[in-house]
PQR file of N, CA, C, O and H, with PARSE charges and radii, in Angstrom:
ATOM      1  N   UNK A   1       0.846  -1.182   0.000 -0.4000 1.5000
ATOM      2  CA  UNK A   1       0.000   0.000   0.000 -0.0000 2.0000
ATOM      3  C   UNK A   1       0.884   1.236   0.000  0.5500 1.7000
ATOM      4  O   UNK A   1       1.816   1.332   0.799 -0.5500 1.4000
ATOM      5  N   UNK A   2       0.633   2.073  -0.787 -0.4000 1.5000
ATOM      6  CA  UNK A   2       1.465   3.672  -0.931 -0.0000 2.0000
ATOM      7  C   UNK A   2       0.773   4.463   0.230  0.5500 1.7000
ATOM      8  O   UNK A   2      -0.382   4.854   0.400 -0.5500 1.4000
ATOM      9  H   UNK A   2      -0.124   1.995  -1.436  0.4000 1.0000
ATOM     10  N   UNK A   3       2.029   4.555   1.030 -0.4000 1.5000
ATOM     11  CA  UNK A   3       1.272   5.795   1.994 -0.0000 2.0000
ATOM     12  C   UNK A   3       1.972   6.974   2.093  0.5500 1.7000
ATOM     13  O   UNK A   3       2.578   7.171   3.146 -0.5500 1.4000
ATOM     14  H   UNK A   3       2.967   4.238   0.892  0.4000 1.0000
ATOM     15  N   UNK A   4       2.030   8.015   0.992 -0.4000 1.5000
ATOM     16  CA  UNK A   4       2.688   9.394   0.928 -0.0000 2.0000
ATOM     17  C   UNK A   4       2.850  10.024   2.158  0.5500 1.7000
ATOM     18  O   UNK A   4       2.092   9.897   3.119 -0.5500 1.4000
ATOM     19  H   UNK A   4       1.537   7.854   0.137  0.4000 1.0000
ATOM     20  N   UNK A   5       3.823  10.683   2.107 -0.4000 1.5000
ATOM     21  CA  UNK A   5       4.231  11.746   3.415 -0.0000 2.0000
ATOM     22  C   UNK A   5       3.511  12.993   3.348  0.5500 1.7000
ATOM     23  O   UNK A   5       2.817  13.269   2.370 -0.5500 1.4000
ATOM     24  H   UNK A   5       4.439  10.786   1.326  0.4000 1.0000
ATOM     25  N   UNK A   6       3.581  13.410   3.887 -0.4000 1.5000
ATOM     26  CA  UNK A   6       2.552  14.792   4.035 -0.0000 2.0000
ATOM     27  C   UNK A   6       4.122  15.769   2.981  0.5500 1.7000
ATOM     28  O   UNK A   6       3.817  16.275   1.901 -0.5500 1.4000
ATOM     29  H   UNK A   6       4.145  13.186   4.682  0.4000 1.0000
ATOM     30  N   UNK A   7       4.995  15.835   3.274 -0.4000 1.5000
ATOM     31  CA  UNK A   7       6.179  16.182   2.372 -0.0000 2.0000
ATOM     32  C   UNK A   7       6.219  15.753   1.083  0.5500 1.7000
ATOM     33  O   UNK A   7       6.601  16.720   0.424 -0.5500 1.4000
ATOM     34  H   UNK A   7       5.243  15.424   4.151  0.4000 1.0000
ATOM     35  N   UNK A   8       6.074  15.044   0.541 -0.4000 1.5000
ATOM     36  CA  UNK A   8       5.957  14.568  -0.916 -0.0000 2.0000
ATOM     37  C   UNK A   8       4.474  15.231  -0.993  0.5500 1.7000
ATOM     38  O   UNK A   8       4.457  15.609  -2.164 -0.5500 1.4000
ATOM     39  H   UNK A   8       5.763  14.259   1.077  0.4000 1.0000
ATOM     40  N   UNK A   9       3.668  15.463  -0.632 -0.4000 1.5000
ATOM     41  CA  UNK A   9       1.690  15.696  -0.795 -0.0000 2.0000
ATOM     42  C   UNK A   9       2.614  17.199  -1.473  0.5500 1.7000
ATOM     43  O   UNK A   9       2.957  17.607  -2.582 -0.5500 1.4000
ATOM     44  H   UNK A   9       3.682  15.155   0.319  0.4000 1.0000
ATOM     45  N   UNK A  10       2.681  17.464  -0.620 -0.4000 1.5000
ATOM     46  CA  UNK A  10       3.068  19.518  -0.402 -0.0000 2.0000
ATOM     47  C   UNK A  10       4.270  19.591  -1.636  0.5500 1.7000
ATOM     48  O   UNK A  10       4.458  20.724  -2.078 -0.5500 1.4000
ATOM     49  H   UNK A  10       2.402  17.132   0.281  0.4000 1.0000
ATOM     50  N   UNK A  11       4.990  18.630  -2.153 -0.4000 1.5000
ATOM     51  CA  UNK A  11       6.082  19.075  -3.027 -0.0000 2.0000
ATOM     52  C   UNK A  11       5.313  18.915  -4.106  0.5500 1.7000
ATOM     53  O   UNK A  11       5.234  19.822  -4.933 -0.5500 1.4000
ATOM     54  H   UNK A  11       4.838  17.710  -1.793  0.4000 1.0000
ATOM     55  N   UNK A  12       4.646  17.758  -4.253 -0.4000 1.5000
ATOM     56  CA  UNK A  12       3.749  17.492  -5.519 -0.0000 2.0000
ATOM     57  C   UNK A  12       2.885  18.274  -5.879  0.5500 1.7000
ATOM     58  O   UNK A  12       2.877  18.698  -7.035 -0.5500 1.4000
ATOM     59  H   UNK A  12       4.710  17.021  -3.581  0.4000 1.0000
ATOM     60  N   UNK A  13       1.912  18.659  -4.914 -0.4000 1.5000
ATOM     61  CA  UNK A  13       1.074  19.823  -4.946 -0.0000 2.0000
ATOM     62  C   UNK A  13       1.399  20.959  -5.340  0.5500 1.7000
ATOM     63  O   UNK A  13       0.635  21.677  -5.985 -0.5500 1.4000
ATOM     64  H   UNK A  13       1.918  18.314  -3.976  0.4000 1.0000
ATOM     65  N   UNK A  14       2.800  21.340  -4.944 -0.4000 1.5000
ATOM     66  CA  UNK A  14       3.172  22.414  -5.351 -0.0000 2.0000
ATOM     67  C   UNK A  14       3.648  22.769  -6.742  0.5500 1.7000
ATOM     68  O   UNK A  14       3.503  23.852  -7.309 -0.5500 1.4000
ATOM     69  H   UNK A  14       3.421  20.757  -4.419  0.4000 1.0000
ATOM     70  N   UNK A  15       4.252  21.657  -7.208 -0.4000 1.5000
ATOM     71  CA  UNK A  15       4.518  21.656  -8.382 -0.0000 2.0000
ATOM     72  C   UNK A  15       3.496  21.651  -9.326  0.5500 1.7000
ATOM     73  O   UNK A  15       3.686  22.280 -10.367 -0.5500 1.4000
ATOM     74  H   UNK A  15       4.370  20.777  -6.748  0.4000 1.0000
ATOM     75  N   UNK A  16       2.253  20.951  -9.126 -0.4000 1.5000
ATOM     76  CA  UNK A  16       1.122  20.980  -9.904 -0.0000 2.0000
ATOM     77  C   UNK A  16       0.952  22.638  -9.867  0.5500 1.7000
ATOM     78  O   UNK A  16       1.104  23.247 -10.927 -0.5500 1.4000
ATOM     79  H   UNK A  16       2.098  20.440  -8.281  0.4000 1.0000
ATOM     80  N   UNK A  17       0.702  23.216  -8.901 -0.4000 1.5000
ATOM     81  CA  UNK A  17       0.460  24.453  -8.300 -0.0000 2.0000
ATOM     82  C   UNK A  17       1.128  25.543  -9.565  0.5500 1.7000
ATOM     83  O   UNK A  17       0.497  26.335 -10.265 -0.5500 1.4000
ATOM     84  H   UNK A  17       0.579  22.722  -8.041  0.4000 1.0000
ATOM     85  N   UNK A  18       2.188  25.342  -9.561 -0.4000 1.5000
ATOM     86  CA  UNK A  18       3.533  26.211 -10.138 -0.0000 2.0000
ATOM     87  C   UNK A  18       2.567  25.651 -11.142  0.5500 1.7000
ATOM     88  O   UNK A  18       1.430  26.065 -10.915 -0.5500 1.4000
ATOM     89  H   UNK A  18       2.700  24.699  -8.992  0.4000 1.0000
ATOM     90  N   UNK A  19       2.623  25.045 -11.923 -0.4000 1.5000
ATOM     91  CA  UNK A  19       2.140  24.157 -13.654 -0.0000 2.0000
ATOM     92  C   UNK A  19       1.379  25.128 -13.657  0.5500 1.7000
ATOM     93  O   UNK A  19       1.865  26.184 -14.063 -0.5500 1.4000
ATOM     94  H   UNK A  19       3.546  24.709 -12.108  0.4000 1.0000
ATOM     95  N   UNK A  20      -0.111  25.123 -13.199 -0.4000 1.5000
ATOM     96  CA  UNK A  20      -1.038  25.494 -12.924 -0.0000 2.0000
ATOM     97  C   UNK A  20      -1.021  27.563 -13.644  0.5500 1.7000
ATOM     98  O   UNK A  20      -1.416  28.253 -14.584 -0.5500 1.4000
ATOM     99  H   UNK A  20      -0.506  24.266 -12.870  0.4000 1.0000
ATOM    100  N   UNK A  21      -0.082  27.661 -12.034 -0.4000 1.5000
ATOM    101  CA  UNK A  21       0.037  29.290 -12.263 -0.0000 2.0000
ATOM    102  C   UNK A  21       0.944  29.740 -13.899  0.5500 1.7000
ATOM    103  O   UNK A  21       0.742  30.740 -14.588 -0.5500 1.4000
ATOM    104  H   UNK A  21       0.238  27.100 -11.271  0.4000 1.0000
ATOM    105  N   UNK A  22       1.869  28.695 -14.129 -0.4000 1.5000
ATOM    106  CA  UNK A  22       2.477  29.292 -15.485 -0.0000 2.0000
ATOM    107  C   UNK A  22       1.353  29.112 -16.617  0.5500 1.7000
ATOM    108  O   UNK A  22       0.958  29.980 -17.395 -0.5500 1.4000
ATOM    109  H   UNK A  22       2.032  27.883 -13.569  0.4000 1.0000
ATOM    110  N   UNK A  23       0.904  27.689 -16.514 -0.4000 1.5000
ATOM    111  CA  UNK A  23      -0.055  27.778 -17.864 -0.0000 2.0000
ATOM    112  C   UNK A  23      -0.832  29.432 -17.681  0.5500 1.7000
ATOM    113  O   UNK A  23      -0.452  30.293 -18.475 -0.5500 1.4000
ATOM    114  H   UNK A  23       1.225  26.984 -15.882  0.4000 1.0000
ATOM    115  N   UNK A  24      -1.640  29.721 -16.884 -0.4000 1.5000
ATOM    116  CA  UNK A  24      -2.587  31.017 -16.258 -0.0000 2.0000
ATOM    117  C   UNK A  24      -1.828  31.872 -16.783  0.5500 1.7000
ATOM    118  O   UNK A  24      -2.430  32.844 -17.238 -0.5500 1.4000
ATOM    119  H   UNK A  24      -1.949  29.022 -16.239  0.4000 1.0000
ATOM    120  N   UNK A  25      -0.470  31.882 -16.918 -0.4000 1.5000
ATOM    121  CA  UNK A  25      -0.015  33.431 -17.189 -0.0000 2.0000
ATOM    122  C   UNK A  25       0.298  33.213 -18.673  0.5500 1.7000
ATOM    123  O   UNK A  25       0.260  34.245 -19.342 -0.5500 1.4000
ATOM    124  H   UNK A  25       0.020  31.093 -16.548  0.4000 1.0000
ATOM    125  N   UNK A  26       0.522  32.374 -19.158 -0.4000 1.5000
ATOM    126  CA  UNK A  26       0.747  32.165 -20.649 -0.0000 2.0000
ATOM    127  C   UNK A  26      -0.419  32.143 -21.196  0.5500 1.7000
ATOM    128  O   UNK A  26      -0.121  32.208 -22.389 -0.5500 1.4000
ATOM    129  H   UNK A  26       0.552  31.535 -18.614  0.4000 1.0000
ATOM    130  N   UNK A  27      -1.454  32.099 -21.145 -0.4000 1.5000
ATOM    131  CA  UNK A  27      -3.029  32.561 -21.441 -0.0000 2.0000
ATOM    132  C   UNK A  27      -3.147  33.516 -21.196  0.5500 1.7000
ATOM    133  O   UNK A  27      -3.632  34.105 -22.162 -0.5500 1.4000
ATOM    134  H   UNK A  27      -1.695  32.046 -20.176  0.4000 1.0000
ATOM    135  N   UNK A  28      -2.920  34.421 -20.045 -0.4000 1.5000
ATOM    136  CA  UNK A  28      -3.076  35.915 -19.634 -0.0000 2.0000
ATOM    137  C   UNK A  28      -2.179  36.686 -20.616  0.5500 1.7000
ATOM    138  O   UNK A  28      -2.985  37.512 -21.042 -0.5500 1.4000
ATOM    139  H   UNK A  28      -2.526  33.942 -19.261  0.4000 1.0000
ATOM    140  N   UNK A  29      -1.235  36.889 -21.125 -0.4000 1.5000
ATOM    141  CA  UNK A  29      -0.158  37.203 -22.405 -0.0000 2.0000
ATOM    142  C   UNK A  29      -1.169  37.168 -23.223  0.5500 1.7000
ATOM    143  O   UNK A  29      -1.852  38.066 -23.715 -0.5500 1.4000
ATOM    144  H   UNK A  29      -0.580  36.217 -20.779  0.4000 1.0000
ATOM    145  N   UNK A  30      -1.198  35.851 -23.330 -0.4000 1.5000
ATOM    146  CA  UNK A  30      -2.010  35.688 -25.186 -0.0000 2.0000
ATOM    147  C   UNK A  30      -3.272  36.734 -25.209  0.5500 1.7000
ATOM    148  O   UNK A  30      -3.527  37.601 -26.045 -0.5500 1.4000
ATOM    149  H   UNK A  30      -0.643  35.121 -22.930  0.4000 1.0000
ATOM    150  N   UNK A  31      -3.958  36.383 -24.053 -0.4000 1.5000
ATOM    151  CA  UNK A  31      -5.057  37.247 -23.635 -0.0000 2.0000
ATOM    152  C   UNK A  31      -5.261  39.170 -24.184  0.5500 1.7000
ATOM    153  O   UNK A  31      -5.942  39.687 -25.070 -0.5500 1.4000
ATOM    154  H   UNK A  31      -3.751  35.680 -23.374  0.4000 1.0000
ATOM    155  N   UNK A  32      -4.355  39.721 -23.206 -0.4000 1.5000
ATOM    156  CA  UNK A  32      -3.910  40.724 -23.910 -0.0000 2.0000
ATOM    157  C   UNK A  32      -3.012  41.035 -24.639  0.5500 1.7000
ATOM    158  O   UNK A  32      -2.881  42.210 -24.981 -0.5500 1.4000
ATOM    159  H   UNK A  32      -3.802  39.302 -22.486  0.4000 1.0000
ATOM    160  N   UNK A  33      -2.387  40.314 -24.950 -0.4000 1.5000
ATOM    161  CA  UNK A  33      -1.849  40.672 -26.677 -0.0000 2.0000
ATOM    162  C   UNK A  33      -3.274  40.468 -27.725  0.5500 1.7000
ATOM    163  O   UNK A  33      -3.982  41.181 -28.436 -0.5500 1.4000
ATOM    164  H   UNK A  33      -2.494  39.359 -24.673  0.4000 1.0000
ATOM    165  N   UNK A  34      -3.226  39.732 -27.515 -0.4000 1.5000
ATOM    166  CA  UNK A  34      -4.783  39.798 -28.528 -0.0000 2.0000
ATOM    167  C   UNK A  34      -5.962  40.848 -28.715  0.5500 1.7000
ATOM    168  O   UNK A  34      -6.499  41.213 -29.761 -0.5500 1.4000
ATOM    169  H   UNK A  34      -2.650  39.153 -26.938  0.4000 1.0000
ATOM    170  N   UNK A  35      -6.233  41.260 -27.297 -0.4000 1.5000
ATOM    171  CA  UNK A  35      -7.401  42.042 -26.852 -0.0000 2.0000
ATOM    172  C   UNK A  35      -6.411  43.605 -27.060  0.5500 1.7000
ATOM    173  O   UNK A  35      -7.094  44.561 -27.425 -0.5500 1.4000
ATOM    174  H   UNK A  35      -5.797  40.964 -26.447  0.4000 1.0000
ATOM    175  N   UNK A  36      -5.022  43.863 -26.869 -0.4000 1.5000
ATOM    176  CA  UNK A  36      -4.664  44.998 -27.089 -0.0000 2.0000
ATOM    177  C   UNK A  36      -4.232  45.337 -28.772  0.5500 1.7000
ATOM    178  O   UNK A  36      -4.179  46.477 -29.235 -0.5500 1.4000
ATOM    179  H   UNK A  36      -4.466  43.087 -26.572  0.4000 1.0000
ATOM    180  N   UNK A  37      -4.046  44.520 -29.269 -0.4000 1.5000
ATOM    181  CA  UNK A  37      -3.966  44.653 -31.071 -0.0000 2.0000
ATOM    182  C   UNK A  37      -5.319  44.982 -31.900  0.5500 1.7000
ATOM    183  O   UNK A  37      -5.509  45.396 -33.044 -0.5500 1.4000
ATOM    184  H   UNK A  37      -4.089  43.594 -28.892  0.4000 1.0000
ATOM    185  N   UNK A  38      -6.198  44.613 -30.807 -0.4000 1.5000
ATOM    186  CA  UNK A  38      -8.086  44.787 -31.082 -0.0000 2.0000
ATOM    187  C   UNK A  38      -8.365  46.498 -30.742  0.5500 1.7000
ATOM    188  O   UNK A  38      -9.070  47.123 -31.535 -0.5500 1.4000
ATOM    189  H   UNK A  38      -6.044  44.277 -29.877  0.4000 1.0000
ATOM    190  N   UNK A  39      -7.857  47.106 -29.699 -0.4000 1.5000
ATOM    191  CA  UNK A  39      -8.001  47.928 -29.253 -0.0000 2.0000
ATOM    192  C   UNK A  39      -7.360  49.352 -29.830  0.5500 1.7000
ATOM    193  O   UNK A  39      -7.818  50.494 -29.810 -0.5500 1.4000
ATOM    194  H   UNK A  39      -7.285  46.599 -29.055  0.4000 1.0000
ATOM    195  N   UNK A  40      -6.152  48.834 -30.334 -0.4000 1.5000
ATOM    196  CA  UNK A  40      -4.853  49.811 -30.860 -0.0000 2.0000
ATOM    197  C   UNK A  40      -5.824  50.022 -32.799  0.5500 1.7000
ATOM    198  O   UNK A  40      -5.907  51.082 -33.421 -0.5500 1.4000
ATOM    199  H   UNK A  40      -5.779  47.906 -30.350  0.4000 1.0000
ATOM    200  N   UNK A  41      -6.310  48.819 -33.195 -0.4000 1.5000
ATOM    201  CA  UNK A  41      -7.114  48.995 -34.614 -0.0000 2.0000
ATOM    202  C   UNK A  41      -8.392  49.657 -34.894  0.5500 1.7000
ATOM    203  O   UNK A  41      -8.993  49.915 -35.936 -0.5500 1.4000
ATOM    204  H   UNK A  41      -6.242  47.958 -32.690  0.4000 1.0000
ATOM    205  N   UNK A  42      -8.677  49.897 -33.377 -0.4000 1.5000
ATOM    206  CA  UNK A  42     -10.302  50.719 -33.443 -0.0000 2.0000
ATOM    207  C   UNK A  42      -9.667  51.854 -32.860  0.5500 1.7000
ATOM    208  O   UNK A  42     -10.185  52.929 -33.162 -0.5500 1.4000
ATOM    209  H   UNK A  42      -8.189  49.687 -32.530  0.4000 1.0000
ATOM    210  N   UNK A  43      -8.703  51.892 -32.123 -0.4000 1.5000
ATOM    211  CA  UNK A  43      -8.331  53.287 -31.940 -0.0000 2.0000
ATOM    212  C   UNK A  43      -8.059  54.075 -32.869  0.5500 1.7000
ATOM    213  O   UNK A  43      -8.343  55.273 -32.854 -0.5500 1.4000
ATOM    214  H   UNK A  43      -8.282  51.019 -31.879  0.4000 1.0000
ATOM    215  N   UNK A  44      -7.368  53.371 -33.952 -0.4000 1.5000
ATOM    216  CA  UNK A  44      -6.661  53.956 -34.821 -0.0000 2.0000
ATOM    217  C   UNK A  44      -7.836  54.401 -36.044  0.5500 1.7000
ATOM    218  O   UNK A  44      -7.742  55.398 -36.759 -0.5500 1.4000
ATOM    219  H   UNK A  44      -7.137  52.398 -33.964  0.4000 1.0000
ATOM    220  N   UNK A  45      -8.893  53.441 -36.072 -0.4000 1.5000
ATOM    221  CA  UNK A  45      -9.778  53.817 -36.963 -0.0000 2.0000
ATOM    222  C   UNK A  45     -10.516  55.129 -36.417  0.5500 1.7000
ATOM    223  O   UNK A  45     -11.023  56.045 -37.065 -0.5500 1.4000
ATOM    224  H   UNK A  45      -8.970  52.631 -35.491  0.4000 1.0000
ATOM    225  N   UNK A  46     -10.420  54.934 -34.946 -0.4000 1.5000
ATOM    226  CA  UNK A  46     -11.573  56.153 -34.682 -0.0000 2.0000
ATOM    227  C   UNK A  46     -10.831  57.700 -34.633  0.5500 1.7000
ATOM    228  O   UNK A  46     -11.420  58.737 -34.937 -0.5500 1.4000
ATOM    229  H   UNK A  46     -10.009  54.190 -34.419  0.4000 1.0000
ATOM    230  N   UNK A  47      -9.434  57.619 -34.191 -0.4000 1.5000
ATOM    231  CA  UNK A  47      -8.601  58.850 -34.071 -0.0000 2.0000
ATOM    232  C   UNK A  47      -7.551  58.808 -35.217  0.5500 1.7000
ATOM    233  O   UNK A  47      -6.853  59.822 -35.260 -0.5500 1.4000
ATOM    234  H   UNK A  47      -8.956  56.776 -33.945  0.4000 1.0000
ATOM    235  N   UNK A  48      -7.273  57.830 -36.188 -0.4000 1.5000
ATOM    236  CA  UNK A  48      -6.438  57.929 -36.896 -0.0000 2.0000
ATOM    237  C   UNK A  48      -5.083  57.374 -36.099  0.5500 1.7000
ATOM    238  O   UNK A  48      -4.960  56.836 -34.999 -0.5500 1.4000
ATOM    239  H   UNK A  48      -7.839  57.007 -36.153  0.4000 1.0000
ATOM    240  N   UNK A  49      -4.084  57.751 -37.169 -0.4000 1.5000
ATOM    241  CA  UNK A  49      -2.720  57.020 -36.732 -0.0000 2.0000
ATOM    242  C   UNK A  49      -2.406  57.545 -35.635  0.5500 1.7000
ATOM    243  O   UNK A  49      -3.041  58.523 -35.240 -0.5500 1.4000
ATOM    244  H   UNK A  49      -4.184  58.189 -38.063  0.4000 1.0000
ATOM    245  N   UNK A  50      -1.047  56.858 -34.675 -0.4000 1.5000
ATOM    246  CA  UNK A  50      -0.723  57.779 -33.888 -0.0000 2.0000
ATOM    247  C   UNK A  50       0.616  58.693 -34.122  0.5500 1.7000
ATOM    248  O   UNK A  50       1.345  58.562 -35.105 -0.5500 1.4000
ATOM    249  H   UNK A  50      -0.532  56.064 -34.996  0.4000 1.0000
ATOM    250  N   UNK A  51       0.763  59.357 -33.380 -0.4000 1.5000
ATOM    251  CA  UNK A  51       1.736  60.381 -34.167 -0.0000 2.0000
ATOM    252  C   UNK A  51       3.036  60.157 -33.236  0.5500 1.7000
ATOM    253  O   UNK A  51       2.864  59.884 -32.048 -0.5500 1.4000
ATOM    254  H   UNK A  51       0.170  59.463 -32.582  0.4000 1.0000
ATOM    255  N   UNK A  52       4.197  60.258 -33.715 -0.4000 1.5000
ATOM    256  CA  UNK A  52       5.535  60.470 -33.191 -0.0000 2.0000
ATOM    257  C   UNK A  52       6.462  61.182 -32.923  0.5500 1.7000
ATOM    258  O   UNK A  52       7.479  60.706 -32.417 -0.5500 1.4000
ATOM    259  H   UNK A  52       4.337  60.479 -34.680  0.4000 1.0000
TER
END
């Protein structure tokens, strides 16, 4: 019978944990990169280019 340590629970967990939070932020990127290239093309339609 496998009987895990409360130490292996918490390392494993954590690592799922970490997985977890990177996938979340690599969706959050894509997220707004996407939603800000949407935003910058209606800006630009409604005020024109931007200037430098």
């Amino acid at each position: 019978m496998f009987s895990a340590a409360v130490s292996e629970i918490l390392l494993y967990g954590g690592i799922a944990v970490m997985g977890a939070a990177a996938a979340a932020a690599v969706a959050a990127v894509l997220l707004f990169h996407l939603s800000g290239k949407r935003l910058a093309e209606c800006l630009e339609k409604e005020f024109g280019k931007k200037r430098r």
